[in-house]
Every structure is written in C-alpha cells, then in structure tokens.
Wavefront OBJ file of the C-alpha trace (Angstrom):
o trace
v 101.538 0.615 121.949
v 99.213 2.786 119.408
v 98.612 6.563 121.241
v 95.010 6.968 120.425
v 93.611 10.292 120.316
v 89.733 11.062 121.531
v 88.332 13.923 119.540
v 85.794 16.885 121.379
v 83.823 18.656 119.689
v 85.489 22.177 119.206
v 88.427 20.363 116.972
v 85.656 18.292 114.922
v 82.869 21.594 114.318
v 86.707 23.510 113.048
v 88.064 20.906 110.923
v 84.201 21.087 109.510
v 83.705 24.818 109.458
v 86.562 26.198 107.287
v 85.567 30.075 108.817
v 86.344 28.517 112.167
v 89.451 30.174 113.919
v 90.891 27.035 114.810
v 90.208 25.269 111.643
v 93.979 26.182 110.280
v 95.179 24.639 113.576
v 93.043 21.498 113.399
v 93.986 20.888 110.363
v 97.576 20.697 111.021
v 97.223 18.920 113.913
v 95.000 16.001 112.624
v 97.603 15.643 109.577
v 99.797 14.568 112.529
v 97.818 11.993 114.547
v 97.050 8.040 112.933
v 93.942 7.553 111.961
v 91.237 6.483 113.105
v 89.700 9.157 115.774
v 87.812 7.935 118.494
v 85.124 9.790 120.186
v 81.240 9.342 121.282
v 77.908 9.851 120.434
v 77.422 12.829 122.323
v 80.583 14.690 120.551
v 78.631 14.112 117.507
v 75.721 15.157 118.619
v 76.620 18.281 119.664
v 78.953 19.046 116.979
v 75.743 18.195 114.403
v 73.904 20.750 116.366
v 76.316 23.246 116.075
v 77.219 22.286 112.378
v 73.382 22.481 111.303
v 73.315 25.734 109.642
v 76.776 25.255 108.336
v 76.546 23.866 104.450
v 77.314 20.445 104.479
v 77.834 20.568 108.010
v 75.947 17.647 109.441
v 76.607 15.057 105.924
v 80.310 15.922 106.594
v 80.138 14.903 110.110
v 78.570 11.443 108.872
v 81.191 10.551 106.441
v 83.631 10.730 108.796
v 82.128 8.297 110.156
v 80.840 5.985 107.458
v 84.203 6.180 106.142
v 85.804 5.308 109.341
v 87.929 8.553 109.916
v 85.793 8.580 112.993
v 85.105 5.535 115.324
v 83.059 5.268 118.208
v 83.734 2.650 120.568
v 82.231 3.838 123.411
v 78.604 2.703 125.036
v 77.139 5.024 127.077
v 74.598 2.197 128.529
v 77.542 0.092 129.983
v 79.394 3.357 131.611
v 76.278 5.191 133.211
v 77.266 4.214 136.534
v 81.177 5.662 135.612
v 79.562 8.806 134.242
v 77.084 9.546 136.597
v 80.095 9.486 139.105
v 82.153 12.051 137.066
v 79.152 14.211 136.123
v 78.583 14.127 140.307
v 82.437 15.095 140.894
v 82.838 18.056 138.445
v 79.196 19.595 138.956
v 80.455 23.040 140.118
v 82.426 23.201 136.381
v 80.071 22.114 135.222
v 80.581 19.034 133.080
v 79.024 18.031 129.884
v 77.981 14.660 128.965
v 80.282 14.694 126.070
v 83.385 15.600 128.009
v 82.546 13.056 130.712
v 82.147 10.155 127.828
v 85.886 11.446 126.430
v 87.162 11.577 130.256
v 85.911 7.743 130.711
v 87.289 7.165 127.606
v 90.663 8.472 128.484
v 90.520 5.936 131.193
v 89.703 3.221 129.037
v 92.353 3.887 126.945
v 95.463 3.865 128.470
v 97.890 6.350 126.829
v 95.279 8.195 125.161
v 95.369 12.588 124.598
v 92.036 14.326 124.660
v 92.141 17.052 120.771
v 90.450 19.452 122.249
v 89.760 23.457 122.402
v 87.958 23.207 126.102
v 90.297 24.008 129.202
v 88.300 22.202 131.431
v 90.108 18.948 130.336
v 93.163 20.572 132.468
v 91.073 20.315 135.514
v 89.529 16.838 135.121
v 91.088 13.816 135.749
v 90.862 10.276 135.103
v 91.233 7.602 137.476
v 90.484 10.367 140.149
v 93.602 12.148 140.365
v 95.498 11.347 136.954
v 96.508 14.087 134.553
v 94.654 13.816 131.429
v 96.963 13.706 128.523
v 95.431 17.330 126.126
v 96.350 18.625 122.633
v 95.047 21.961 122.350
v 96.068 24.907 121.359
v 98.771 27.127 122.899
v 97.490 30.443 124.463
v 98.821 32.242 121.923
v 96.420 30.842 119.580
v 93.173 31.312 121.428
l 1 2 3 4 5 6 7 8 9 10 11 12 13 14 15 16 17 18 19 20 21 22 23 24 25 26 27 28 29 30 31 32 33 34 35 36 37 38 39 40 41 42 43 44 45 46 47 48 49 50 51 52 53 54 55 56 57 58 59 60 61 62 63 64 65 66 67 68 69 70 71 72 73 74 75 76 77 78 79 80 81 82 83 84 85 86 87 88 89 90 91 92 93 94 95 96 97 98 99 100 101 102 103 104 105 106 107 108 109 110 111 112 113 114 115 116 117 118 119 120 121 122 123 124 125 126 127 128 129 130 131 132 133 134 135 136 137 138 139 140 141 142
C-alpha cells in the first residue's frame, strides 16, 4: 500500500523560503518521500500568508500545485461536522483549522505521516486515541 505523506505548513513556507532554518532539512526529507504531497486548502492558505513578502513566495506555492507536486484531496464542506468535533476536543491547545484538516486527513488515509515542524501533532490523535504517524525534525535540530 502507497504511505502518503500530508504536508503542514512549516515544511512547505521552508522548502519555499531558502533563509528558513529548516529549509536544509526539508529539503532532504522531501527528496525521500513519493510524490505527490497531499495537504488542504487551509495549509496553503496560511503558508501564502506567511510566504507574501517572500520573493516568489506565493507563485511558488501555486506551481506546486499546478504542477501537481501538491494535491489536495480534501473538502472541507463534506468534513465540517468531523472538524468541528476535533476543533471542540483540542480547544485548550488550541487547534488550527489547518492542523485539524491534516488530522482528518490522517484518518482518511490509512497509513499516512503528518511532515511537519508543529509538536502539537504528538498530542492529537486520530480516530480518538490513535497515534498520529509525524516526520519532523529531531530535537536536536529545532
């Protein structure tokens, strides 16, 4: 079965932003993982808000997309109920809408690892009390 891997937005604003300090790291690590990424609208649309005074920023972020690096599979309209649940649950972290979208999508897609820099994706969990599966960085490198 394919492992896919749903991408936050701290990996996708360094692989962008060359001056990030994870950029070296997310760069490595996507030469590792099969194409395509998935992810949602709302990772793009904060990582386009955080990209927009970055050159190229916002057009890179695009053509990852148009050229399919990216996918997004996900409709937020037909998992409101699913996310309004998880936003409920993890209040007190809080959650944002993007990582709720990527922890639905974790349990839509079975076998799935979150690329991400946020820790909070050790404290969620899919399917109420499932591990989700995380690439990120090891302490050393934060």
């Amino acid at each position: 079965m394919r492992r896919w891997v749903l991408l936050d937005t701290g990996p996708l604003v360094a692989f962008v932003k060359s001056k990030d300090q994870f950029h070296g790291w997310v760069t490595a690590e996507l030469a590792t993982i099969e194409q395509p990424l998935l992810t949602c609208e709302a990772v793009i649309t904060e990582a386009c808000f955080l990209l927009r005074t970055t050159h190229a920023g916002e057009e890179t972020i695009m053509a990852l997309l148009s050229d399919g690096y990216l996918q997004i599979p996900f409709r937020l309209e037909e998992e409101a109920s699913a996310i309004g649940a998880l936003l409920n649950r993890y209040r007190s972290v809080p959650m944002s809408l993007a990582d709720a979208c990527l922890v639905r999508m974790a349990e839509l897609y079975g076998g799935s690892s979150v690329l991400t820099l946020d820790s909070d994706f050790q404290i969620y969990r899919k399917d109420k009390n499932q591990a989700i599966s995380v690439i990120k960085p090891s302490a050393n490198h934060e």
